[in-house]
C-alpha positions as CSV (number, residue, x, y, z in Angstrom):
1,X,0.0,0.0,0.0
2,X,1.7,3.3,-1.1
3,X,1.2,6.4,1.1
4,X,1.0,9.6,-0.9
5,X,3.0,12.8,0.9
6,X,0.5,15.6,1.3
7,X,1.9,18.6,-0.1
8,X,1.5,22.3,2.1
9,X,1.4,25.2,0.5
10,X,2.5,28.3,2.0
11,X,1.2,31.9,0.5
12,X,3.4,34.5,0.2
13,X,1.8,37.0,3.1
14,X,2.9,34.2,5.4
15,X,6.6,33.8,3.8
16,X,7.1,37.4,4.3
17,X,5.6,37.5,8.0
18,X,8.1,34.1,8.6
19,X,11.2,36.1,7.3
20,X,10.1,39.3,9.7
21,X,9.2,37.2,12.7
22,X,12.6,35.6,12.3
23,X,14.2,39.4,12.0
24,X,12.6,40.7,14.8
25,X,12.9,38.0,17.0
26,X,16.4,36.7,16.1
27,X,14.9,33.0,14.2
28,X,13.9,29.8,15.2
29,X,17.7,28.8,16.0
30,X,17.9,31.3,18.9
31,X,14.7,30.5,20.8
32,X,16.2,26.8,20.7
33,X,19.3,27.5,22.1
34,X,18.0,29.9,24.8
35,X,15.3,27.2,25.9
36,X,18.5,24.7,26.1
37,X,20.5,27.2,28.0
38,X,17.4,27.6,30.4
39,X,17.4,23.7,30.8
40,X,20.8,23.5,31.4
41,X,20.6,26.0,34.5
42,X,22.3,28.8,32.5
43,X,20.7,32.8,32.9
44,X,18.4,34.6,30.3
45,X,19.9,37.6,29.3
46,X,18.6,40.2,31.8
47,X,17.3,42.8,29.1
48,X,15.8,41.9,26.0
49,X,15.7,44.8,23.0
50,X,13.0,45.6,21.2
51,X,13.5,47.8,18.7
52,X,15.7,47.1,15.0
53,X,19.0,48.3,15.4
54,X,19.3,49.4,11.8
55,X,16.1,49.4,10.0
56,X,15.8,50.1,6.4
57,X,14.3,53.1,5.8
58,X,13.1,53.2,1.6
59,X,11.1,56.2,1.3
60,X,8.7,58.4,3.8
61,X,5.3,57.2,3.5
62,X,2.7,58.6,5.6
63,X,-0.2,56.4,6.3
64,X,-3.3,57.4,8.2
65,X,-3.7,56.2,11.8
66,X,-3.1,56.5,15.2
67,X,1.3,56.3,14.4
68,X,2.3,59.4,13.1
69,X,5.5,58.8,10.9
70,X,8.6,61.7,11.0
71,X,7.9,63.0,7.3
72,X,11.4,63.3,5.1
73,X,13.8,61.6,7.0
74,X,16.4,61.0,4.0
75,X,16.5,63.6,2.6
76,X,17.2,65.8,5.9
77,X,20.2,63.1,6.2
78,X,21.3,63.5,2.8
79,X,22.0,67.5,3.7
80,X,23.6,66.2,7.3
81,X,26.7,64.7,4.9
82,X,27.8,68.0,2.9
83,X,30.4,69.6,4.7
84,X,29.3,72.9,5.7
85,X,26.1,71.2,7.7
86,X,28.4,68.4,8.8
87,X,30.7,71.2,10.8
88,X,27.6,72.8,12.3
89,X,26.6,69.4,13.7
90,X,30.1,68.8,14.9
91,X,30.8,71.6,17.0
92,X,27.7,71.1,19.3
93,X,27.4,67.2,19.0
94,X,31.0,66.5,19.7
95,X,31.5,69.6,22.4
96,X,28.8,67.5,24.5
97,X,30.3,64.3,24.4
98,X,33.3,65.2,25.3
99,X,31.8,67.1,28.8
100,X,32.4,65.7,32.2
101,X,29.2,64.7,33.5
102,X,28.2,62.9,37.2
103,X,25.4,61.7,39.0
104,X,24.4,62.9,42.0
105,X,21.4,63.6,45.0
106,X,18.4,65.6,42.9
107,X,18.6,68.9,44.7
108,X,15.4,69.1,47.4
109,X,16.5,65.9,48.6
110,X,18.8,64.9,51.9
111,X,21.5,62.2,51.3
112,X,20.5,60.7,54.3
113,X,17.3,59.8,53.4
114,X,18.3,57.9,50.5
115,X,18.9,54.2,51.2
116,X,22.5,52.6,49.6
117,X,22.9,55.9,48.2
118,X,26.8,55.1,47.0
119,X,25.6,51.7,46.0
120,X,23.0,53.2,43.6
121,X,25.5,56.3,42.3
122,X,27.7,53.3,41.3
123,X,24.9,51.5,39.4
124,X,23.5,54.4,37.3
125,X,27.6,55.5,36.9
126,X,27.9,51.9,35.4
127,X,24.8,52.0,33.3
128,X,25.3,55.4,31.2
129,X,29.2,54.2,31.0
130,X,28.5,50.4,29.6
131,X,24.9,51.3,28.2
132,X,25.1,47.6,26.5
133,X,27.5,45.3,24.9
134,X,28.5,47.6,21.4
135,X,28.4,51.3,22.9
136,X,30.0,53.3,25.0
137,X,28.3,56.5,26.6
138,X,30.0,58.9,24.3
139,X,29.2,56.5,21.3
140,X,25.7,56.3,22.3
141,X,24.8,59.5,23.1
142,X,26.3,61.0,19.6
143,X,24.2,59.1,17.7
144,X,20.9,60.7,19.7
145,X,22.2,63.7,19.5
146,X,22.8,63.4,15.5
147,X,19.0,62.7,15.0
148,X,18.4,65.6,16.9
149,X,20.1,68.4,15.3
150,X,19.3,66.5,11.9
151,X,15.3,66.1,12.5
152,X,14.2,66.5,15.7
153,X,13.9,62.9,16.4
154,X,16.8,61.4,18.6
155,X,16.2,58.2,20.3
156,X,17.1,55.7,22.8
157,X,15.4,52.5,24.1
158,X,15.6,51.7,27.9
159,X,15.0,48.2,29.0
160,X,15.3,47.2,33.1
161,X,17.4,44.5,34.1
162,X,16.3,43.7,37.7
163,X,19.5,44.1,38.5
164,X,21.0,46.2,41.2
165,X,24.4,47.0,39.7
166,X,23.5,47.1,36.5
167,X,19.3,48.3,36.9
168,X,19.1,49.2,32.8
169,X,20.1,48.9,29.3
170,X,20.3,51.6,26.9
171,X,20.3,51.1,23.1
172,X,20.1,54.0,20.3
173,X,17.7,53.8,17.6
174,X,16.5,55.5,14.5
175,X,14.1,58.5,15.3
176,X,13.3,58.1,11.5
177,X,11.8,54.6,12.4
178,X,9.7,55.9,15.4
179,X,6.3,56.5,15.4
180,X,4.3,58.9,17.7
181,X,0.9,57.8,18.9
182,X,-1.0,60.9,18.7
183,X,-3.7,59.8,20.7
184,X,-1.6,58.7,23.9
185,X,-3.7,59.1,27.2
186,X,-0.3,59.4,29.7
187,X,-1.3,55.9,30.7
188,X,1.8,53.9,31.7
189,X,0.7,50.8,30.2
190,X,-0.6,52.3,27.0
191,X,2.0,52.6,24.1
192,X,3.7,55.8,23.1
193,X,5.8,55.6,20.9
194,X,6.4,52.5,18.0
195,X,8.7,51.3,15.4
196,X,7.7,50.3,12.3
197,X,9.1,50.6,8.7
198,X,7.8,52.6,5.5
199,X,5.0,50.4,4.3
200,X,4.3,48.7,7.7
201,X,0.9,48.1,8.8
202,X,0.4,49.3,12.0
203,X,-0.2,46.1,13.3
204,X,3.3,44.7,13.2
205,X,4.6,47.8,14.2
206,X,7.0,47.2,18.0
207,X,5.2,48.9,20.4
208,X,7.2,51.0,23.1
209,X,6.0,52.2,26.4
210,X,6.7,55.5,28.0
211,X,8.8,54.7,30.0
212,X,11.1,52.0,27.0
213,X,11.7,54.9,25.0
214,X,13.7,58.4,25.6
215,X,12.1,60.5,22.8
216,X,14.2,63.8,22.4
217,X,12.5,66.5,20.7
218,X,14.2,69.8,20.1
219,X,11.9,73.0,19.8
220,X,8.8,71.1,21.0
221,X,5.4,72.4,19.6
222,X,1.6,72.5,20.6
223,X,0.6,72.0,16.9
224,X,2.2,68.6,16.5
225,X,4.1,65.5,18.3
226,X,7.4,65.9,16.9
227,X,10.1,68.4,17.6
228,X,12.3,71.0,14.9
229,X,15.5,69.9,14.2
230,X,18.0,72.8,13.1
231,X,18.6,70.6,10.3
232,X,14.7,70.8,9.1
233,X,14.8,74.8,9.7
234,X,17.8,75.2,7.7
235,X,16.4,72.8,4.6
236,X,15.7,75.0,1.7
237,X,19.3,77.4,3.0
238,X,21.0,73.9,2.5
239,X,19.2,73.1,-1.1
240,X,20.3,76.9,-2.3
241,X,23.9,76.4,-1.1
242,X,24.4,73.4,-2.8
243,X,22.7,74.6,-5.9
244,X,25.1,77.4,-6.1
245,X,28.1,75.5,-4.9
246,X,27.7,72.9,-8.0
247,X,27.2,76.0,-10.4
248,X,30.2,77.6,-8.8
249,X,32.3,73.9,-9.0
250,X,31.3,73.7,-13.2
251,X,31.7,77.5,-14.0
252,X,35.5,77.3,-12.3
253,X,36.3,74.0,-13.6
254,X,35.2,74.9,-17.3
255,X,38.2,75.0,-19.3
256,X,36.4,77.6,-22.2
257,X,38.5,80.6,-22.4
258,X,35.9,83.7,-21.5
259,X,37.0,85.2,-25.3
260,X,37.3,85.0,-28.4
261,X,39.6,86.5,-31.6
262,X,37.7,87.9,-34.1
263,X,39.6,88.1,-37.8
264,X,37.0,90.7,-39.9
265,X,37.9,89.3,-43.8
266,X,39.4,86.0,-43.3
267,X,38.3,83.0,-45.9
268,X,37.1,79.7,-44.6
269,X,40.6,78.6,-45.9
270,X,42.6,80.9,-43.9
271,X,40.1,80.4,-40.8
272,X,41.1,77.0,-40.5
273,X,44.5,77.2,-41.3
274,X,45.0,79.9,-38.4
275,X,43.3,77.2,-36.1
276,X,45.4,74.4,-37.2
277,X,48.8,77.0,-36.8
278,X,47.7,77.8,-32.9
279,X,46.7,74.5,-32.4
280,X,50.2,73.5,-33.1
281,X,52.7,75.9,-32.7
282,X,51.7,78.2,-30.3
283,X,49.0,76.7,-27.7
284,X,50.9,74.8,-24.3
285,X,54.5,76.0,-25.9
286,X,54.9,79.7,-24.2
287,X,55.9,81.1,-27.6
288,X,55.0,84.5,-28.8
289,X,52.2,84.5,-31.4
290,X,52.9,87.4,-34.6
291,X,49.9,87.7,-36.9
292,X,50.8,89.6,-39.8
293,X,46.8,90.7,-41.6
294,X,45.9,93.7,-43.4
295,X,43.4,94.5,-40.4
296,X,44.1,94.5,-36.6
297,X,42.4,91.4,-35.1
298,X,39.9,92.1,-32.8
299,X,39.2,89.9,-28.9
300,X,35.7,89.5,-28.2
301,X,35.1,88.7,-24.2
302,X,32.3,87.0,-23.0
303,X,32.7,87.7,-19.3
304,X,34.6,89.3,-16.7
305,X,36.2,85.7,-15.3
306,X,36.3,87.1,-11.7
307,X,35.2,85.6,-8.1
308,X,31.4,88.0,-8.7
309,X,31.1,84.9,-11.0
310,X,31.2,82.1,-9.1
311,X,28.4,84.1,-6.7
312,X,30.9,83.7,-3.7
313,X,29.1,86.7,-1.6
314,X,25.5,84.5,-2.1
315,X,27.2,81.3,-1.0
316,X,28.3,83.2,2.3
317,X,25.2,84.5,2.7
318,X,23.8,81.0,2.6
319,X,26.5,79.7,5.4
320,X,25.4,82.3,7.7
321,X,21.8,81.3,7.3
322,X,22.5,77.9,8.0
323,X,24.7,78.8,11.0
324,X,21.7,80.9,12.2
325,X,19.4,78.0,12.1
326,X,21.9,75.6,14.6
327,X,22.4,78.8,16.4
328,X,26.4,79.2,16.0
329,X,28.3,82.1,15.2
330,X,29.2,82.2,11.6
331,X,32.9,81.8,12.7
332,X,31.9,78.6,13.9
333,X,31.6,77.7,10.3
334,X,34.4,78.8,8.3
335,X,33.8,82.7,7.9
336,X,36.5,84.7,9.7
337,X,36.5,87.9,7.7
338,X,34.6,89.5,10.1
339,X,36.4,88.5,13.0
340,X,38.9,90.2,15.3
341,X,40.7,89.3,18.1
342,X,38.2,91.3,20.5
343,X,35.4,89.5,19.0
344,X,36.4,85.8,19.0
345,X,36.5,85.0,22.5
346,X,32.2,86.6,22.3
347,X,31.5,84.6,19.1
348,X,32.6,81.4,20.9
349,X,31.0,82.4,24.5
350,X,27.8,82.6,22.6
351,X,27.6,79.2,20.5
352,X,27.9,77.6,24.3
353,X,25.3,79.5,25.8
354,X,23.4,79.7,22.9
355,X,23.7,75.8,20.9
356,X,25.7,73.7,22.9
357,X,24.2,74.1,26.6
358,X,20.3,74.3,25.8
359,X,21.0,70.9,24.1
360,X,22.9,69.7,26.6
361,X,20.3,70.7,29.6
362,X,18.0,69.1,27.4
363,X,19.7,66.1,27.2
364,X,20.5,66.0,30.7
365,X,16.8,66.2,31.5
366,X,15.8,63.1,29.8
367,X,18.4,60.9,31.5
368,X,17.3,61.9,34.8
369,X,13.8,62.0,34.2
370,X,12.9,59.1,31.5
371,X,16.0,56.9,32.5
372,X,16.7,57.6,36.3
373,X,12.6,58.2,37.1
374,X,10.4,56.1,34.9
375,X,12.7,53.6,33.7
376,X,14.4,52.8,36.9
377,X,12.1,54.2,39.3
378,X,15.1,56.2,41.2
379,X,13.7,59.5,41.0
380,X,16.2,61.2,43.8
381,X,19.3,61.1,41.2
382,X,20.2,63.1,38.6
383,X,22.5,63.9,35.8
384,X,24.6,66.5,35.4
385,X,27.2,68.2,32.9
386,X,29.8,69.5,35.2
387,X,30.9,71.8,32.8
388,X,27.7,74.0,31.9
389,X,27.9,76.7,34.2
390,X,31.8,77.0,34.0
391,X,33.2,80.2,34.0
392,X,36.5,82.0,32.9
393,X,39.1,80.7,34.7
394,X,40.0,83.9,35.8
395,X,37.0,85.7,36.9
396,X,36.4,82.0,38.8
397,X,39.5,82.7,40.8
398,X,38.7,86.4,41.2
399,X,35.0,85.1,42.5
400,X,36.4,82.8,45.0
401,X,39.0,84.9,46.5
402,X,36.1,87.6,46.9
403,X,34.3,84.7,48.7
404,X,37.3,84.0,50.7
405,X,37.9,87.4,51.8
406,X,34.7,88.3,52.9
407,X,34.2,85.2,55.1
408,X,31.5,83.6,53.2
409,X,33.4,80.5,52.1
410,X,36.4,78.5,53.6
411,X,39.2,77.5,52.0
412,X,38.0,73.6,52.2
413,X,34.5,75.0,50.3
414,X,36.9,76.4,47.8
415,X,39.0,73.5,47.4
416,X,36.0,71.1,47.1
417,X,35.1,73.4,44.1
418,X,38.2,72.7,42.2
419,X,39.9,69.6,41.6
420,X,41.9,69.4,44.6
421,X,39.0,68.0,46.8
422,X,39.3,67.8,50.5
423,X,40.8,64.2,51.5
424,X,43.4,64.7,53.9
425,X,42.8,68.4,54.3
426,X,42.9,69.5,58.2
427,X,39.7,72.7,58.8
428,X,42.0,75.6,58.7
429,X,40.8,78.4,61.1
430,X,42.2,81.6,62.4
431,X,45.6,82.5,61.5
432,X,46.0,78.9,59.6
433,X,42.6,80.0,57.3
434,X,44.6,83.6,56.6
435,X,47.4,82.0,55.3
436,X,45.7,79.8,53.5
437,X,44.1,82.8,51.6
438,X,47.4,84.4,51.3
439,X,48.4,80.6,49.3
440,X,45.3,81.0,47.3
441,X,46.2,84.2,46.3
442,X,49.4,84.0,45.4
């Protein structure tokens, strides 16, 4: 008796939703060897991620729903790779990552109140510094800081651990990918935010909770759910400047001389053999041309063949616009003929205050409150750049002698300012505190 093999036949729709369940959820390989790890005694891994690392992003399609999608993505990233753009993103991006930065007791709250306080400091010190196995915090916090300036949009998924020395993990993802639920109640349980790929239905989209996602928005808005990038403000500046720039490259790299010689009764005949003559002996050699004709030959030019050409003044023009919209000083960008030594030291004083610490504030903000607060549930830490209300070293000094002098601080306070700290330092009072100050001073 023969048994005949019934054949399955599986459609295409459930082919593609195999190959994305596989993608998503790293294959049916990995689930078996975690469930023979979990047999065999070994951990789970104590934070699972959710969200693509790199997902491909084809074109920006809106589709109606309750996920709003960031609209032009690509091409705002497109602009972030010429090189005047690129600058402006560098100074502020890679000014904050290279800023000291601690954690310490949210102000309003006693240390002494807080249970395992050093305990905890050392656990949120070693969570931003080894946010998961790839990234380190500088490395992380660039890339969020890229998809801000360049839409708006940066990113970062937190995921809890249940572990006290280690309470989180922190991956980056693409704002581009992340979708904004517009009709969000501030329920914890109900989904924020979401992930989900041009095309998508919303249904396969990876939902993310409030507190699984740090969504930074730059120049948030009561019109809409997703932030301004400077990138976005600067878009149609950026499209003119490298309009101009390509007509500038081709106009300068044309090798058409800008005139012409005009012979008033030459023949076809002696036209041509004219051309042939220069073409031979006198074009690339350096020698002397002599024409010998019964009229004086006559140069037509065509243009001028100076800078007013290549429309140099507009393309300035253009790079202080786009310094405007990331808020730098146009000296920040290349453009230093305006510039004096009086004026330098201002210029840069004012891309800190006025690019480079907002974002930072704003940066520090999230960590403590979505990563420290929701995430973790330690809401009496925060995080701080150490260097955002620096001064001149100078006037500092001036400042704390003042200080010093007029009794309000000790020289222990002062010390525990600057990076001497106070470990092994014996009070000073009396005639030991006035020489101290005399030290200082000196």
């Amino acid at each position: 008796m023969l048994l005949r093999k019934r054949k399955v036949r599986v459609t295409v729709t459930e082919q593609l939703r195999e190959i994305w369940r596989q993608a998503t959820h790293g294959g049916g390989q990995a689930g078996g060897a975690e469930k023979n790890d979990l047999a065999a005694g070994k951990e789970a891994p104590e934070a699972e991620r959710k969200t693509l690392a790199l997902p491909s992003i084809l074109s920006p399609v809106n589709f109606p729903g309750r996920l709003l999608p960031k609209p032009t993505p690509m091409n705002l990233r497109r602009f972030a790779e010429t090189p005047i753009v690129r600058r402006a993103i560098n100074v502020i991006k890679d000014r904050i990552a290279a800023m000291d930065w601690q954690i310490r007791v949210r102000r309003g709250v006693r240390p002494g109140d807080v249970a395992f306080t050093e305990r905890k400091l050392r656990a949120l010190r070693r969570t931003l510094e080894e946010p998961n196995a790839v990234d380190s915090f500088r490395t992380l916090i660039e890339q969020a800081i890229e998809d801000a300036l360049t839409g708006g949009f940066g990113a970062i998924e937190m995921e809890p651990t249940g572990d006290t020395d280690r309470p989180a993990m922190l991956w980056p993802v693409d704002g581009a990918s992340i979708r904004i639920n517009a009709r969000w109640d501030g329920q914890v349980d109900t989904p924020r935010y979401a992930q989900a790929l041009p095309g998508q239905l919303e249904s396969s989209a990876v939902d993310l909770r409030d507190d699984q996602l740090m969504y930074i928005r730059m120049n948030p808005r009561s019109f809409t759910p997703f932030g301004l990038g400077p990138l976005e403000v600067a878009f149609e500046t950026v499209n003119q400047f490298l309009s101009a720039h390509r007509f500038a490259g081709k106009l300068a790299a044309n090798a058409v001389a800008q005139y012409a010689l005009w012979l008033n009764e030459a023949t076809p005949t002696q036209h041509d053999r004219l051309i042939r003559w220069w073409q031979d002996e006198i074009e690339g050699t350096g020698r002397v041309p002599l024409i010998s004709t019964q009229q004086k030959p006559e140069v037509l030019r065509f243009a001028q063949g100076t800078d007013a050409d290549l429309r140099l003044a507009w393309q300035e023009f253009l790079i202080r616009m786009v310094a405007n919209a990331f808020g730098l000083p146009p000296l920040m960008l290349g453009l230093e003929a305006d510039v004096n030594q009086s004026t330098a030291a201002e210029m840069t004083d004012e891309a800190f205050r006025g690019a480079i610490s907002p974002l930072a504030m704003l940066l520090a903000g999230h960590i403590t409150r979505d990563l420290f607060g929701k995430c973790i549930g330690w809401r009496e830490f925060e995080f701080v750049f150490n260097e955002l209300n620096a001064r001149d070293e100078e006037t500092e000094l001036a400042v704390q002698v003042q200080l010093l002098q007029a009794g309000v601080l000790t020289v222990n306070e002062v010390r525990a300012m600057r990076p001497l700290g106070q470990d092994g330092v014996v009070q000073l009072t009396g005639e030991n505190e006035e020489q101290g100050l005399r030290d200082l001073e000196t």
